[in-house]
N, C-alpha and C positions, 0 to 999 in steps of 0.2 A: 511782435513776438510770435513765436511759434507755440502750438499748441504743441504741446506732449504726451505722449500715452502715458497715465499716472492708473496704478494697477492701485485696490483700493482694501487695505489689508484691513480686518477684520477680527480681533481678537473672540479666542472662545468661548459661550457662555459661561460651560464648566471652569474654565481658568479664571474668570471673573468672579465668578461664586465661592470658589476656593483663597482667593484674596479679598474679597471681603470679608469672611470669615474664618480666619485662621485657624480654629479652635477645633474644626470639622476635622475628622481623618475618614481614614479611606476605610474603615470597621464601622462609622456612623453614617456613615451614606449608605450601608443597605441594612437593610431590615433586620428586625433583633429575630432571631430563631424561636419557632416557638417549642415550650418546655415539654418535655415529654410526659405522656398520657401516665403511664404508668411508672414510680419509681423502683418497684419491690422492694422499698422497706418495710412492708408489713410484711412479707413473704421471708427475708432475712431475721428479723425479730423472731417468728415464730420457728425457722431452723437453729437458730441459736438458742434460744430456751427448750427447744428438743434435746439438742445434744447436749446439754446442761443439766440437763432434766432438773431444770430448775422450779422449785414448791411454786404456785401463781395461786393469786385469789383474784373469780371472778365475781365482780359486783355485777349481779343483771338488771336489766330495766326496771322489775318486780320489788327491788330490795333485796332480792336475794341473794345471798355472798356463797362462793362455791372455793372450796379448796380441791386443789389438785394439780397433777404437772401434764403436760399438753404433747400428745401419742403424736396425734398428725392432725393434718388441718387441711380443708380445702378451699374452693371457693367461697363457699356460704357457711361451712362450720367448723369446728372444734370438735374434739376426740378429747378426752380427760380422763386420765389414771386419777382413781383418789386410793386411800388405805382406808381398808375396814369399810369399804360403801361400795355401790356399784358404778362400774364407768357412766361417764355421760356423753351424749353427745348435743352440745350445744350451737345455735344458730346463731352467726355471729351479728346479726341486726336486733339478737336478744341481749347482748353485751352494752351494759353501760360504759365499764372500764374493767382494766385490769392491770394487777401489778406483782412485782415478784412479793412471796410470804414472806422473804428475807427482812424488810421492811417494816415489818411489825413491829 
């Protein structure tokens, strides 16, 4: 017999991997994105209770509970309107929690 030139086909990894696996799509072969740093929803929370001017009680580290509605704010504090007391201006790594006076 004669010999033949026989060309020597090779199927591809990725098409192998993808038939053994059916379940894979083409969104789980790359990498999940990572979540962003910042969401500003603290920054949304405190413009909407601005424009609300909505009553807030802050409970601070101390035990201290503070009434009042919230001027402005920045990276590290609080601005508070009260009646009948004097403004404050609060640090917000002094905040235990806080919540709307509605709630009471």
């Amino acid at each position: 017999m004669e010999a033949a030139n026989r060309k020597l086909i090779r199927p591809s990894l990725n098409g192998m991997k993808d038939q053994m696996n059916p379940r894979r799509t083409a969104n789980q072969s790359q990498k999940k994105s990572v979540p962003p740093e910042q969401t500003h929803a603290e920054n949304f929370y405190y413009t909407k209770q601005m424009q609300a001017k909505t009553p807030m009680v802050f409970v601070l580290k101390d035990g201290e509970t503070l009434h009042g509605i919230i001027e402005w704010y920045d990276k590290c504090c609080l601005k508070i309107n009260r009646d009948g007391e004097p403004n404050l201006l609060i640090f917000k790594p002094n905040i235990k929690y806080m919540y709307k006076a509605d709630n009471e």
